[in-house]
C-alpha positions as CSV (number, residue, x, y, z in Angstrom):
1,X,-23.8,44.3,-26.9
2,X,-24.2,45.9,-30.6
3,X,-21.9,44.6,-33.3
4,X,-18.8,46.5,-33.5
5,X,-17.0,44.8,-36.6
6,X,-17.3,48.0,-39.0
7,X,-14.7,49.4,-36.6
8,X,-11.5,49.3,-38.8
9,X,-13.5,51.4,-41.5
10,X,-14.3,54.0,-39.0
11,X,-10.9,54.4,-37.5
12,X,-9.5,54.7,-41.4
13,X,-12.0,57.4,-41.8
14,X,-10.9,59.6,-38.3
15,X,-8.7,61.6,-39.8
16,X,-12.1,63.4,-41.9
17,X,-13.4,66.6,-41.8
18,X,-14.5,68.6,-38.7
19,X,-17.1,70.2,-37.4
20,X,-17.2,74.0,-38.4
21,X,-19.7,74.7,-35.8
22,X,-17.0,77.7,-33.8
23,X,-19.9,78.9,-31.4
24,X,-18.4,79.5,-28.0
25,X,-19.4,76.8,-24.7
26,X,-22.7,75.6,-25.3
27,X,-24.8,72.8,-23.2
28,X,-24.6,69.8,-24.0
29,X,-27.4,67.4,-22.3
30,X,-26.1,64.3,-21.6
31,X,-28.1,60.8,-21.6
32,X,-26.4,57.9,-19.8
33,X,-27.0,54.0,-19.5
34,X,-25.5,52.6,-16.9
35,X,-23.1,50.0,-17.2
36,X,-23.1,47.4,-14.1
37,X,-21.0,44.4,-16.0
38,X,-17.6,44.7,-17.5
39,X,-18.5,41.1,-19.1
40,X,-22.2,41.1,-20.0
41,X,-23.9,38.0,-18.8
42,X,-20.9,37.2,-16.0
43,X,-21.2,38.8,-12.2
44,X,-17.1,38.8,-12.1
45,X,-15.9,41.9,-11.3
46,X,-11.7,41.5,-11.2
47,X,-10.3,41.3,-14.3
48,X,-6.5,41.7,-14.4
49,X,-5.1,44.0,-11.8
50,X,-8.4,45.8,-11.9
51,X,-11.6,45.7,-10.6
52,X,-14.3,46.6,-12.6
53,X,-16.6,49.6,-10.6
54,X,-19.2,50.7,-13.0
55,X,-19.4,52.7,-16.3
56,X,-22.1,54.4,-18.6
57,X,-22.6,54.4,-22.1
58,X,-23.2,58.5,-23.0
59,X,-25.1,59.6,-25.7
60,X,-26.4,63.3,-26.6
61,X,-29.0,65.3,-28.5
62,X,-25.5,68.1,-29.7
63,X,-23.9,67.0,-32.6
64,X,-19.9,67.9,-31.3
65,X,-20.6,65.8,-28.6
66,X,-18.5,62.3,-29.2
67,X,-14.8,62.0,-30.4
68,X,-13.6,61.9,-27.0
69,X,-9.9,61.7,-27.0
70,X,-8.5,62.7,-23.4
71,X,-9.9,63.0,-19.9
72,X,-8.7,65.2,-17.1
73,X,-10.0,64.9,-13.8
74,X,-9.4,67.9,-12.0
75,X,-8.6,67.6,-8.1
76,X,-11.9,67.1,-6.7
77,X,-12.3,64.0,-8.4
78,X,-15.9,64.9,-9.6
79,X,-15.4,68.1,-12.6
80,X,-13.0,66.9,-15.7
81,X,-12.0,68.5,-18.6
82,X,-11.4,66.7,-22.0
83,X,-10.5,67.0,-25.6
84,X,-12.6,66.0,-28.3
85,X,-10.2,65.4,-31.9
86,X,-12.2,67.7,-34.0
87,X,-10.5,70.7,-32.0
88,X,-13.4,71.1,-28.9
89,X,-13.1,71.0,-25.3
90,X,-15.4,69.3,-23.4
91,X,-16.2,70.0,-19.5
92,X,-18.6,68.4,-16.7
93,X,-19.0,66.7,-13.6
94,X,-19.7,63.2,-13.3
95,X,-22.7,61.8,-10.7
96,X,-22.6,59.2,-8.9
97,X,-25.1,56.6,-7.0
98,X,-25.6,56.0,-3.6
99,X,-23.0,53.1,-3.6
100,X,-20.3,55.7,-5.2
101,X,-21.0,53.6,-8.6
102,X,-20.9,56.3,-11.8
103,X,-24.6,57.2,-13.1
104,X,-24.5,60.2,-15.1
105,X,-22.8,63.0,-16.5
106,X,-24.1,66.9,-16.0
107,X,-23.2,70.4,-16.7
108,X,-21.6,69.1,-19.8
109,X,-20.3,71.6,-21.9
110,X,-18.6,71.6,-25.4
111,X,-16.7,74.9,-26.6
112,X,-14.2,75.6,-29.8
113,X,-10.5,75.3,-28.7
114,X,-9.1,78.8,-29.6
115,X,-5.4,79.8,-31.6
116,X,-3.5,82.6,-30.8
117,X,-5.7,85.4,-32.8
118,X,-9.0,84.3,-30.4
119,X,-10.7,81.9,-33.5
120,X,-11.9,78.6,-33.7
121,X,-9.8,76.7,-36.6
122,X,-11.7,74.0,-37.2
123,X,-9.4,72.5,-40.2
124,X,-9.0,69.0,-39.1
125,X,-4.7,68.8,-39.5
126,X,-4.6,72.0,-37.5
127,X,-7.3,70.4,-34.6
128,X,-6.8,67.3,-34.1
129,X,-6.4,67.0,-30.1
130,X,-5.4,63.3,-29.0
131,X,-4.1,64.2,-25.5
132,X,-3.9,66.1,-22.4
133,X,-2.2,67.1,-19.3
134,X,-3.5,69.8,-16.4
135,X,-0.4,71.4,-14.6
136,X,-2.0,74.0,-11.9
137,X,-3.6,76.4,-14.4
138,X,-2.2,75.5,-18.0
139,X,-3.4,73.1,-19.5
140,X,-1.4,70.8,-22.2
141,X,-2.4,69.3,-25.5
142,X,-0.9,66.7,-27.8
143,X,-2.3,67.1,-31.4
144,X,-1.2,64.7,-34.4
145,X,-1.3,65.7,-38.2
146,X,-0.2,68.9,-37.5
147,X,1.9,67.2,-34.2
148,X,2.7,69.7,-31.2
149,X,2.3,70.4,-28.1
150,X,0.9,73.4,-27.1
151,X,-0.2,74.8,-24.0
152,X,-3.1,76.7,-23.0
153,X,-4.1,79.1,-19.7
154,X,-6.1,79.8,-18.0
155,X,-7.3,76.2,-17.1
156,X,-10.3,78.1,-14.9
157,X,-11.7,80.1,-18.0
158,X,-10.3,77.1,-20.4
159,X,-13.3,78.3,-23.6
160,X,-11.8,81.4,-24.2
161,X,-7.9,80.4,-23.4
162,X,-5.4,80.8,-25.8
163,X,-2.1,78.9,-26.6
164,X,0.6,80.5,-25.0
165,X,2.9,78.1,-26.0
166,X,2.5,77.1,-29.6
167,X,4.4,74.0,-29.4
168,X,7.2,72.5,-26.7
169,X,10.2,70.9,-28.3
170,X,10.4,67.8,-28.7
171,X,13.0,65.6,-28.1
172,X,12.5,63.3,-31.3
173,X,12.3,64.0,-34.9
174,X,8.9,65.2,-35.9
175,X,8.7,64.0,-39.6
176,X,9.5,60.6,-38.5
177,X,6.0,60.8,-36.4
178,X,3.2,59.1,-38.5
179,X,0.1,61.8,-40.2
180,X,-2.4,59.8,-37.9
181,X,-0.4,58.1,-35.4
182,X,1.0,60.7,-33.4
183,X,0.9,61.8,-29.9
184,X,-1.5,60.2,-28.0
185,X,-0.1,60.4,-24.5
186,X,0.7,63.3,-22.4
187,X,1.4,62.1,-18.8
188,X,2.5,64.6,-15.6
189,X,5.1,63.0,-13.4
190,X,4.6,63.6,-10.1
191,X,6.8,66.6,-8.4
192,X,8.6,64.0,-6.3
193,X,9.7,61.4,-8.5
194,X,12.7,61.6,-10.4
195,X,11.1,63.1,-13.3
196,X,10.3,66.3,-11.1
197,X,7.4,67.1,-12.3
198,X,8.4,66.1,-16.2
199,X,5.6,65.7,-18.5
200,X,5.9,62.9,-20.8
201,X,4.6,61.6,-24.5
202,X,4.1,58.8,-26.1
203,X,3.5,58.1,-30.0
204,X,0.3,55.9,-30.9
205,X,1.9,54.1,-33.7
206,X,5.2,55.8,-35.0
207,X,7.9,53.6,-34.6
208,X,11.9,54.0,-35.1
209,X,13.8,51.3,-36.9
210,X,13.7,48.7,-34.2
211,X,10.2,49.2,-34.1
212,X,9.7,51.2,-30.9
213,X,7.6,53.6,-30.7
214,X,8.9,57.5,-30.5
215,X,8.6,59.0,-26.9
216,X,10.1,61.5,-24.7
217,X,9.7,63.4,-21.4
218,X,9.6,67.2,-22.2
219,X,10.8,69.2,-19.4
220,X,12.6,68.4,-16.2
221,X,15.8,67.4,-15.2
222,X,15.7,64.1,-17.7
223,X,14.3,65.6,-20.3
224,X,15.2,63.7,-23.6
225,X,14.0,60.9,-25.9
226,X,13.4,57.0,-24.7
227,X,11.4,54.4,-26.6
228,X,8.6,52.1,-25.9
229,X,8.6,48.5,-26.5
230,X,5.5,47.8,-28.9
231,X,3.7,44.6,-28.8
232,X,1.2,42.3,-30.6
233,X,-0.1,45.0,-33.2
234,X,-1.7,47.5,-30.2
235,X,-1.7,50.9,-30.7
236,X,-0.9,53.3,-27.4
237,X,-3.9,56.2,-27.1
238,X,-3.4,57.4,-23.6
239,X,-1.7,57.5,-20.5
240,X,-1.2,58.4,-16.6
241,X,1.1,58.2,-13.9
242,X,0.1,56.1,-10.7
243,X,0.8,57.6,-7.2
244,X,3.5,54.9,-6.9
245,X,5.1,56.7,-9.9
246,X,4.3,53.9,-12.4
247,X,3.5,55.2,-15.7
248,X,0.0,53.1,-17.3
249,X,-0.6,52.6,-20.9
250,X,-3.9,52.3,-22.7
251,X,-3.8,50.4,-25.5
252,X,-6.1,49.6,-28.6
253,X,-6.3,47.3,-31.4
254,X,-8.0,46.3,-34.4
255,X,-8.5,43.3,-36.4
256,X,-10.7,41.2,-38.7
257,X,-10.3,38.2,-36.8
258,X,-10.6,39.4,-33.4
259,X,-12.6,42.3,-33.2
260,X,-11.5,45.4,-31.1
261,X,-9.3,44.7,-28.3
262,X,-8.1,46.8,-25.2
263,X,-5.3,46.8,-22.7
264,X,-3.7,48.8,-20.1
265,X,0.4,48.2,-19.7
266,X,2.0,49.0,-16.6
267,X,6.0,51.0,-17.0
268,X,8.3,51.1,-14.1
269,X,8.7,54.7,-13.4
270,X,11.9,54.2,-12.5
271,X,12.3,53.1,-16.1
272,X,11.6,56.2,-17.8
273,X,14.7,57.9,-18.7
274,X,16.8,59.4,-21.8
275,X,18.0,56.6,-24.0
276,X,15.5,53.2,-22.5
277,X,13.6,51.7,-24.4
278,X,10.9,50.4,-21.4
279,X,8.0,48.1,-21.4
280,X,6.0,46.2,-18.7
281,X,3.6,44.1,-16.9
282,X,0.3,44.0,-19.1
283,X,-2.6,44.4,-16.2
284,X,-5.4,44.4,-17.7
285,X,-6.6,42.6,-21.6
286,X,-10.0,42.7,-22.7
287,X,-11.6,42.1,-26.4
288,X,-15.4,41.6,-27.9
289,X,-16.7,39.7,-24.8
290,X,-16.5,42.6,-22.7
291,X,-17.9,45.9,-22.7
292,X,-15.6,48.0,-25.0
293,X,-15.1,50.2,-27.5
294,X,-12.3,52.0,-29.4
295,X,-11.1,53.3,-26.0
296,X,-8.7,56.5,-26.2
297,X,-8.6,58.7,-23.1
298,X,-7.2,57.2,-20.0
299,X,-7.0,59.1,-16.3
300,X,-6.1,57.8,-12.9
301,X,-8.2,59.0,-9.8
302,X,-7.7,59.1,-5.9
303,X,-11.2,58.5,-4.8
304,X,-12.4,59.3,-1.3
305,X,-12.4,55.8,0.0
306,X,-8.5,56.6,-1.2
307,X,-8.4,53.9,-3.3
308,X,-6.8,54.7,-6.8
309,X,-9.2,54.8,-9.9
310,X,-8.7,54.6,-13.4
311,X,-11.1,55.9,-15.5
312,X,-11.5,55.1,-19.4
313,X,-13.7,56.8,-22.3
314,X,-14.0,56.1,-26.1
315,X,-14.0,57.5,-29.2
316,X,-17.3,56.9,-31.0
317,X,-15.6,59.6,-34.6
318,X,-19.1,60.6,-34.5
319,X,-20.8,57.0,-35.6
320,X,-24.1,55.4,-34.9
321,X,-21.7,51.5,-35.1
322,X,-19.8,53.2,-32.3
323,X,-20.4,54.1,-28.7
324,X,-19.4,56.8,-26.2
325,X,-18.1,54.7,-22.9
326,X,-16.9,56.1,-19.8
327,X,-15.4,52.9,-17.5
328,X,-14.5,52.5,-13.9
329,X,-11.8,50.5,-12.3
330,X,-10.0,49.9,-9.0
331,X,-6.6,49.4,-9.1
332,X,-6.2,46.1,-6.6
333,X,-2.9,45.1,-7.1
């Protein structure tokens, strides 16, 4: 597994300049090696809550590709949709083996996120994408620097959808939320829980005065502000609902002393209302022994065996030290 120390430069640098490259959807040909250990040199596959499936490490010969922020699957399990932070979207289907393990990406495509005039506005405060939600045919996107929400349609002819929502309110001050630490969760709640449907956000790193970090559900019939509980110097970069109605966490962190380091926290959905401050169960913890990187995009996945997935990718911000990972788990407990 390549060194991965240099990582606390590279995240400092994220917030650079992006690509100016506006052309609409191009290919992008993906090359993928798979992954068959979560812990190189072990066979043990449960780790946590989880049990590792399989995962690739993607690489490609098109500059936009990497940056991966977000991942959408859409219904049939197979095509996703994703966000890349220097204001792309990024589209495909992922392959699988003959034992259902992952084993490559195709029809990958990469095109310009558009603003309300049609152009690709490449400025990296106006672009940077950090998270997404898919409800029916608009699609949602949490940007920080310049932090909104804004919603796009149609999510069927996503490269040459506009915003037609420039930004939902939100239910916490926006100049308390931090230039690079903003929102790096969207979450849909399911119709039936008591959200209704609500869509939810989380803050990465922006914190009130007790330290918790900013978050609020949007719309529904709670809609307001709530707090999560932050913990041990990680970072929250993504999240989904499970079909229990338990909201999961994916967490990063960064130090000189221990390398990069990774977990998932589980929230009692019944938690999740105006005024909590929540936390939960951590189910999953990994660190430099295990294959990781600066993981950002989180999504959870009924498979056809109808076991529930969740699927994780990284953020290489475009740098040979870093890699492109997309990882596997069952949920088992």
């Amino acid at each position: 597994m390549r060194s991965r120390l240099p990582l606390v430069f590279l995240l400092a640098l994220s917030a650079g300049t992006a690509s100016t490259d506006i052309a609409r959807a191009q290919a992008a040909p993906v090359d993928a090696t798979v992954i068959t250990t979560f812990r190189p040199g072990s066979s043990e596959t449960r780790f946590g809550a989880l049990e590792f499936v399989g995962g690739l490490e993607l690489s490609s010969s098109e500059p936009l590709f990497g940056a991966w922020s977000a991942i959408r699957f859409l219904p049939d399990g197979q095509r996703f949709l994703g966000v890349l932070d220097t204001g792309h979207w990024i589209s495909g289907e992922v392959r699988r083996d003959a034992e259902g393990r992952l084993s490559t990406l195709s029809d990958v495509t990469i095109s310009a996120m558009l603003d309300a005039d049609g152009r690709g506005d490449q400025r990296k405060y106006n672009v940077d994408a950090e998270s997404l939600a898919i409800r029916g045919e608009d699609v949602l996107v949490g940007y920080e620097q310049r932090h909104r929400v804004s919603g796009y349609r149609p999510l069927s002819a996503i490269e040459t959808a506009r915003p037609f929502r420039m930004s939902f309110p939100l239910p916490f001050p926006v100049g308390e939320l931090r230039n690079n630490g903003g929102l790096e969760t969207l979450a849909l709640s399911a119709p039936e829980s008591p959200l209704q449907g609500g869509l939810v956000t989380v803050a990465e790193k922006s914190v009130d005065g007790n330290g918790d970090l900013f978050a609020g559900i949007l719309d529904g019939p709670l809609a307001g502000a709530f707090r999560v509980a932050a913990h041990d110097g990680f970072d929250v970069t993504d999240g989904d609902f499970l079909p229990d109605g338990d909201l999961l966490l994916l967490e990063r962190r960064f130090t000189l002393a221990t390398g990069v380091g990774l977990r998932i926290r589980r929230i009692d959905g019944a938690s999740l209302r105006p005024g909590a401050v929540v936390d939960g169960e951590i189910i999953l913890e990994a660190g430099m022994s295990e294959e990781i990187d600066n993981m950002e995009g989180l999504d959870v996945v009924a498979a056809a065996d109808g076991s529930t997935r969740i699927i994780l990718v990284s953020d290489d911000n475009h740098s040979i030290l870093q890699r492109n990972l997309m990882l596997e788990f069952r949920l088992v407990d």
